[in-house]
N, C-alpha and C positions, 0 to 999 in steps of 0.2 A: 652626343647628338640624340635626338629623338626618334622615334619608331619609326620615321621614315625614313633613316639612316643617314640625314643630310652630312656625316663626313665623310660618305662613300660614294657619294653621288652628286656630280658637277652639279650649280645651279643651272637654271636657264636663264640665259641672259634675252633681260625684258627692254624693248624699249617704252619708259614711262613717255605719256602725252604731256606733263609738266614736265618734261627734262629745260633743263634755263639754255638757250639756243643762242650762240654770237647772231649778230644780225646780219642777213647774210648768207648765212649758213645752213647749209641743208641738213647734218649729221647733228645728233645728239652729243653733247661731252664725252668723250672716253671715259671708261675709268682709269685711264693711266692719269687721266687729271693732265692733259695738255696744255701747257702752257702757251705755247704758241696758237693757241688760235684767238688766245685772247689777249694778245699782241699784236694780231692782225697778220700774221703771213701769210702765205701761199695756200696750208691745211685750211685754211678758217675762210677763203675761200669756196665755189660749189663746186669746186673740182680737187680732188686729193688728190695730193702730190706724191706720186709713190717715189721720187727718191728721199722722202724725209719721212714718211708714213712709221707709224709706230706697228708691232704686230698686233695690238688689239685694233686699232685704225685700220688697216689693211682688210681683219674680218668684217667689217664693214661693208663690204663690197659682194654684190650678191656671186654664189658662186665658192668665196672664198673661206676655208676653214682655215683653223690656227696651222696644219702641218704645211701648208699650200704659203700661209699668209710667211712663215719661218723660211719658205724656200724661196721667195720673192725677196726676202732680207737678204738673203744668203748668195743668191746670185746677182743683188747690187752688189754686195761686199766682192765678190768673185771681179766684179768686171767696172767696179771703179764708179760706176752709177748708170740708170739707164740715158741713153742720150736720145732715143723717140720711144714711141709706146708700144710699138711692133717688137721691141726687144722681150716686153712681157712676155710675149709668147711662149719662151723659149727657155722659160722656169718650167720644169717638174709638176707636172697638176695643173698647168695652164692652159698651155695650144691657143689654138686656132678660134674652138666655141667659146673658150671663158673669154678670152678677152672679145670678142664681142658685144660680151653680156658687160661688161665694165669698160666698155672703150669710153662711153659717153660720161664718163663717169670720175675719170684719172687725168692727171697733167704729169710732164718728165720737166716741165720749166717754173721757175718763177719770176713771177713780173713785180717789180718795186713798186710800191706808191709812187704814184706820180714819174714812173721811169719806164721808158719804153726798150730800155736796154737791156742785155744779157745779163743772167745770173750769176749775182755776186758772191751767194753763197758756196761754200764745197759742200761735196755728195759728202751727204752723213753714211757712215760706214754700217751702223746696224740701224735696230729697230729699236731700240731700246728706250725706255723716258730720260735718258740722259742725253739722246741723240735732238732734244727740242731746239729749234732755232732762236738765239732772242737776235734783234736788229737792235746794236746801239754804236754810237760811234767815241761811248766813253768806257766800252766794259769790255772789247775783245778787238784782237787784230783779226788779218786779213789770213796770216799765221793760224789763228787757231787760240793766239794766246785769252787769259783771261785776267782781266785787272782783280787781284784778293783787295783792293782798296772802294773799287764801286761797285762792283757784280751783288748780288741777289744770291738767294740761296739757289734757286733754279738754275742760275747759269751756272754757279759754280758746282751743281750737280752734272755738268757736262763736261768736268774734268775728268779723265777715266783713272780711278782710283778715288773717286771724291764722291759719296751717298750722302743721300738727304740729313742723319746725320751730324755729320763731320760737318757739311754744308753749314748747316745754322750753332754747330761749334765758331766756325771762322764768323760766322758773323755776326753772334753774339760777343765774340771776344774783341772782336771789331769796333763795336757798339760800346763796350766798358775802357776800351785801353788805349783806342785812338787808332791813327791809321799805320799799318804793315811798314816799316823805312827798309827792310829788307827780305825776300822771301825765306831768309832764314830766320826770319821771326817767327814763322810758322811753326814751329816745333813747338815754340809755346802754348800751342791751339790743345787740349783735349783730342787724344787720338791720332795726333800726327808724330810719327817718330821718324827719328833719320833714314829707315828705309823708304816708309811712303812721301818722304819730303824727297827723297834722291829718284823717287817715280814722275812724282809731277812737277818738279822743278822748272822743267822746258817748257810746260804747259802754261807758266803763271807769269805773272807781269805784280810791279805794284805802280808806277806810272803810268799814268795817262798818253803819255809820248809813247810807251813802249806798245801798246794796246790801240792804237790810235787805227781805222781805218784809212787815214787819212794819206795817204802813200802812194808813191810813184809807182808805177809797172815794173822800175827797176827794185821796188824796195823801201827809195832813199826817201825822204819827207823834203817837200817843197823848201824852198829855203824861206819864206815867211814862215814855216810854222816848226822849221829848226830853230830861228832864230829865237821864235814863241819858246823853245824848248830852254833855252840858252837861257833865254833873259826872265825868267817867271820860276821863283821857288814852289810854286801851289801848280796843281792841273787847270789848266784852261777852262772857263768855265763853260758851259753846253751853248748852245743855242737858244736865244730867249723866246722863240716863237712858241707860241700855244702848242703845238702838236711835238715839236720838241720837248718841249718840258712834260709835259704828261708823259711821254717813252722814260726821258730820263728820269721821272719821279717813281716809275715803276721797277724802274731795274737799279735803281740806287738804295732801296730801301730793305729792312731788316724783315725780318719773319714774321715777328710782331704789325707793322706798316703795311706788310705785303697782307696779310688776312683780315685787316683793316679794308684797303683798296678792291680788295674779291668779297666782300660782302655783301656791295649790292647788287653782285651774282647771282649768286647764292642766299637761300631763306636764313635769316637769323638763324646761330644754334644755339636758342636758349638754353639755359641750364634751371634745373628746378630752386626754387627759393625756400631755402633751409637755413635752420638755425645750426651753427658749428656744435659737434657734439662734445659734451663735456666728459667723457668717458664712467661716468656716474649713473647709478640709478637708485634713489630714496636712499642718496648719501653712501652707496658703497660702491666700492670701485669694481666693473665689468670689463669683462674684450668680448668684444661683436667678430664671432668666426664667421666666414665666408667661404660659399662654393661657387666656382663660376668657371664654366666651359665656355672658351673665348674661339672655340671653331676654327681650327687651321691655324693657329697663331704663327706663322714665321715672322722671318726677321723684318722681310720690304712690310707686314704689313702692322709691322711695329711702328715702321719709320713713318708710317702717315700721320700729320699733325692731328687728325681729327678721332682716330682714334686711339692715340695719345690722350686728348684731351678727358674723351667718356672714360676711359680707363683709369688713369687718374683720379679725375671727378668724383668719380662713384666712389669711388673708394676712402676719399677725402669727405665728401659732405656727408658717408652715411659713418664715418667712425670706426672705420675695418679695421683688427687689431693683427689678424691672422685671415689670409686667404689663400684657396687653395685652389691649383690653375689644372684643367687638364685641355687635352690638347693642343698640348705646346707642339708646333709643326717643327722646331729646332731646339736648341740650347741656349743661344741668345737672345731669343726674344723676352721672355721675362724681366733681363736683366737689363732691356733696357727701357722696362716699364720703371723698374727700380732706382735707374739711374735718373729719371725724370721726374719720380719724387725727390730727391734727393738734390739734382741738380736741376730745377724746370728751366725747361727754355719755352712753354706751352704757353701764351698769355695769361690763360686763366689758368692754370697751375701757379705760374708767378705770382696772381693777385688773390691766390684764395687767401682769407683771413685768419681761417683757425687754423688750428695745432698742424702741422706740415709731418711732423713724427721724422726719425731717423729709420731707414727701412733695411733690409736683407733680403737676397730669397736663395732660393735652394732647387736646383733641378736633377729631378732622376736623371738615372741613365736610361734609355729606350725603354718605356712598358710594352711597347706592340707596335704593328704597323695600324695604320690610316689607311687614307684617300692619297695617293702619290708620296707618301712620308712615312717615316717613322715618328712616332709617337711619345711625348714625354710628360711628365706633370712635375708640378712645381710650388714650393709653396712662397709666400711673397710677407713677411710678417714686422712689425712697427717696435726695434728694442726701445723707441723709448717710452713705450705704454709698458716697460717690465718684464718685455715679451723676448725667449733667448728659445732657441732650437739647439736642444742635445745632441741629438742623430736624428738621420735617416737613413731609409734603405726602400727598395724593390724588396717586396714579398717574395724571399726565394722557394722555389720547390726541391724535392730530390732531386738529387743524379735520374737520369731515366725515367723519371715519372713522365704521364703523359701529360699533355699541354693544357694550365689547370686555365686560366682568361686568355683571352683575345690580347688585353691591355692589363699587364699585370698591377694589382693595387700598390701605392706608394705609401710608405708610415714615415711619420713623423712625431718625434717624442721633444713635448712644447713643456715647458716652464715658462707660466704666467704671472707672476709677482709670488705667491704662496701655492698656487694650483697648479698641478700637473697633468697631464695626461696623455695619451696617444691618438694620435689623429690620424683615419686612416682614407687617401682618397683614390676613389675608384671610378673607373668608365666601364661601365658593364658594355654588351654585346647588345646592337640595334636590333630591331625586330626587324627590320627590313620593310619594301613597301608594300607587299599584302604580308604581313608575319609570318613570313617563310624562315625566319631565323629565329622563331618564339621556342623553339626547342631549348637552343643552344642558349638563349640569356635564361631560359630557366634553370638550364641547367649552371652558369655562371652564378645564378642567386641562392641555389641551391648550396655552393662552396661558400658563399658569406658567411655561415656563421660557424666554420672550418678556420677561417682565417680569423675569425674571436675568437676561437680556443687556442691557436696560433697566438696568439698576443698573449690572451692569458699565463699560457702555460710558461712565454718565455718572462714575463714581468707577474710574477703571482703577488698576489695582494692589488694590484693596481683595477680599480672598477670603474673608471673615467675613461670608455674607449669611445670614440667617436668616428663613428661612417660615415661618408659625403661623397658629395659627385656627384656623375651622371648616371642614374639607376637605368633608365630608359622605358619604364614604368610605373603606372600611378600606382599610390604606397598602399591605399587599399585593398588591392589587389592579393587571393588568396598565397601569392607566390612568395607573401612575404611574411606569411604565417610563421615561415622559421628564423624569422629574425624576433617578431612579435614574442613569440614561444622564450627567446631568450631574455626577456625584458627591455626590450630594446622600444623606443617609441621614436615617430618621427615628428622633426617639428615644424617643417612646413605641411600644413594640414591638404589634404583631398578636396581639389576644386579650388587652390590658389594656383593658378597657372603659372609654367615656370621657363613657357618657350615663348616666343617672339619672331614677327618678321612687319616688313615693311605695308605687307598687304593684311595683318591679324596682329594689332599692337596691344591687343588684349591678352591673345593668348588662348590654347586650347587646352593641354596637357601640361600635367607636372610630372616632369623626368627627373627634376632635380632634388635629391633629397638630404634629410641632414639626419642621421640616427642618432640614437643618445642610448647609454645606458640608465635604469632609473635610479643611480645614485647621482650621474649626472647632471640628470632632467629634473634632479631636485635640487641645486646649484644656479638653474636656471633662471632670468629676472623675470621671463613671462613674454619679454620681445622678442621678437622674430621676425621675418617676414620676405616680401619678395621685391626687388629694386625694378622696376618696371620705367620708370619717367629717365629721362636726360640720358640713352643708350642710345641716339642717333645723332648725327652730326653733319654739316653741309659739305666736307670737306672726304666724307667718305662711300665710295663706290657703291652705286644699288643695282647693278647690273650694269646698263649702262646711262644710268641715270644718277642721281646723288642723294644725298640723305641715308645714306644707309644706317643699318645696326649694326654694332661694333659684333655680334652676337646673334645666333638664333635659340641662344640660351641666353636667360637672368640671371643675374646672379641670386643668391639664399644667403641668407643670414640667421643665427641664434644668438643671445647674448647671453653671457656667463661669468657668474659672480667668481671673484679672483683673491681673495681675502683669505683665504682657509683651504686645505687641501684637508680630506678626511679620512681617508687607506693611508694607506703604510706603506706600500710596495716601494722599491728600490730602483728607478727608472733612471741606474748609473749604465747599464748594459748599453751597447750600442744595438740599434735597430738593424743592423745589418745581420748581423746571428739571426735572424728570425725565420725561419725555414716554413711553409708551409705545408703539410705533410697530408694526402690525397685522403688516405688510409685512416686518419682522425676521425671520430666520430665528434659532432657537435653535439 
């Protein structure tokens, strides 16, 4: 993060005046990305339905924070759903005042299109984005179940054990192999194994009959549409009226169709117009290494298509051979950036034209604590640019030494076709928001070049050491005189900005840096630079508005010739032997 420490410090959630609004509708988009309101239920109404309300929908409501909005979930769950709205009351944080303040505001029923009758739905049990309503009379019973033969990836997000995911697994496989003849086909699905098939089994249907709302109060289906059941090898086909078919065209359709149909939502998310990179520069073959702090990375916000897509993207059209991730909020998330090169289900992943590369990556175990997480980094690199990762390891310290980073640095020892060297990536300590914490990252930059002689000393001979990451200051800066002092150079230059956000797409500060040693920096092709363009997407959270950055960091880039290594050193050691030892003098 940058010197105002944004991985320590919640955003504030804005509401934008272009947020894209159902018509209708009083509320801005959630960022949970609600489905239901643009399907038309109850939510997408002016009145929030708090037995279906998601917990970011619930904050909505003046009055109401997340611990308030979590105990309003928690006592529908308790009590089976509210049945009037006087029951609010009698949630933890509510009473008497707040709901006054939200009386005009909330509904406990829903009314059908065109139906003046009681609600047909059941009380959804949490708050969660799996808890979305869809209304169709081809994709779910009255049960609960859900057809794996028509549903969407959204509904089948509301199987419990079934994430976004797994979701557009089933219906990719869906799409290539035809339709489910049994729900023990499922196993065939990527990620489903006989235990989560023996979870959701009661939950799933693959007939139309079986899913059918179509049913008696007893249960039983009328005997015309048993007979329907009897006499017809195919499911019955929908209803051909106009507003029929628009439902059932939206909840029958794949992931790819489904981001088609919300587009004219949503602003286009163009992507920059590049030429595929040939990995070449004046006929010699290079790898473009990469630094990029992707901010909180967990898993849900891996599983968002959009940025999937920037993440991906970027990486693809700029010719990344080698990147290095920090602030990984978990362990999985990386890998299933990796798995989405590898296997895209992303539209435009699927249709990019050039080189797709075969990928790997690698995650530490815990550098440090975060903002609500512990902290990891990672590196994400392409073997079929020639590219192979010997080791790694967490920079260890002594027994008893005192605490040398906040977020300890991660090495990594790369073979690049002929060239080797150690890669080392770091997140220094934010400055804080008036630089109340400029001590402590001084004193963290002050062990940088502790941790070179640490490399040195365990690999001698090797003079290809490479620093990157989040420095958390600009490189001019005299704090980095003792990096300078060792020959070290940086090569994104002072004054190429290297943060980002939705309201400064320019950028203020460069936090992000890339060191080099100068035998290095003389291997170099001369390119470098900073990915600034196609880092937002319509499909991802801006507070609560959309368009966001996948980042409030860019990614950096160097490119480096890969034909010839010129040390000697013996980079057979594993990276994990590498101690870093307080008491070294640099």
């Amino acid at each position: 993060m940058g010197a105002i420490n944004s991985c320590c410090i919640p955003k504030h959630l804005e509401v934008d005046p272009s947020t894209p609004k159902v018509k209708g509708h009083k509320r801005n988009l959630s960022a949970a990305f609600n489905m239901s309101a643009l399907l038309g239920d109850d939510s997408a109404q002016n009145l929030l339905n708090i037995n279906y309300a998601t917990e970011e929908e619930l904050m909505t409501l003046p009055g109401i924070n997340r611990t308030t909005a979590k105990g309003i979930i928690e006592y529908r769950r308790k009590i089976g759903g509210f049945k009037k709205i006087e029951d609010v009351a009698l949630v933890s944080g509510v009473g008497a005042v707040k709901l006054n303040l939200i009386r005009d505001e909330i509904t406990v029923s829903i009314k059908q299109s065109g139906s003046s009758g009681p609600p047909s739905e059941e009380i959804s049990p949490t708050g969660s984005r799996s808890d979305v309503s869809f209304k169709s009379e081809t994709s779910r019973k009255s049960n609960g179940k859900i057809n794996v033969n028509t549903a969407n990836v959204f509904q089948l997000m509301k199987v419990k054990g079934i994430g976004q995911v797994l979701a557009e697994n089933i219906v990719t496989y869906r799409d290539k192999k035809g339709r489910f003849k049994a729900i023990d086909d499922l196993i065939k699905v990527k990620g489903i194994g006989p235990n989560l098939l023996s979870a959701i089994r009661n939950q799933l249907a693959v007939d139309d009959s079986e899913s059918s709302n179509n049913t008696q109060p007893n249960g039983h289906l009328p005997a015309s549409a048993e007979n329907d059941r009897i006499n017809t090898v195919s499911p019955k086909p929908p209803n051909t009226d106009h507003n029929n078919h628009s439902n059932c065209r939206i909840l029958s359709t794949s992931t790819e169709n489904m981001l088609d149909i919300l587009q004219p939502i949503f602003k286009s998310g163009a992507r920059p117009k590049v030429t595929p990179f040939n990995f070449k520069h004046k006929n010699r073959s290079v790898v473009r290494l990469a630094s990029w702090n992707v901010e909180r990375f967990d898993g849900e916000k891996a599983d968002n298509v959009g940025v999937r897509e920037v993440i991906c993207m970027t990486i693809l059209e700029n010719g990344f051979g080698v990147v290095a991730f920090q602030e990984l909020a978990d362990e999985s998330s990386l890998n299933k950036i990796c798995d989405e090169l590898n296997n895209p289900t992303v539209p435009r992943v699927k249709s990019w034209a050039g080189k797709r590369g075969a990928w790997k990556c690698v995650v530490s175990k815990s550098t440090g604590r975060m903002y609500r997480s512990m902290e990891y980094n990672g590196f994400l690199y392409d073997t079929s640019q020639g590219i192979s990762l010997k080791s790694s390891a967490i920079l260890e310290k002594p027994n008893k030494a005192t605490k040398d980073f906040v977020r300890r640095p991660f090495v990594g020892i790369f073979k690049m076709k002929r060239f080797d060297c150690i890669i080392t990536s770091v997140h220094l300590k934010a400055t804080g928001l008036s630089n109340e914490d400029l001590d402590q990252l001084q004193a963290e930059i002050d062990k940088v070049p502790k941790v070179v002689k640490a490399l040195e000393d365990h690999y001698p001979g090797e003079k290809d050491i490479i620093l990157l990451g989040d420095f958390n200051l600009e490189p001019d800066q005299e704090d980095f005189d003792c990096l300078r002092n060792k020959g070290f150079s940086n090569a994104i230059p002072t004054g190429t900005f290297t943060n980002i956000s939705n309201k400064n797409m320019k950028g203020s500060r460069t936090y992000d840096h890339i060191w080099l040693t100068k035998e290095t920096k003389n291997i170099t092709s001369g390119n470098s630079g900073v990915v600034r363009e196609g880092l937002t997407n319509p499909l991802i959270p801006n507070g609560w508005s959309w368009g966001g950055v996948v980042s409030d960091h860019c990614p950096v880039w160097v490119e480096i010739y890969v034909g010839k290594d010129l040390d000697i050193a013996d980079l057979s050691t594993g990276a994990e032997a590498i101690k870093f030892t307080l008491g070294t003098e640099g």
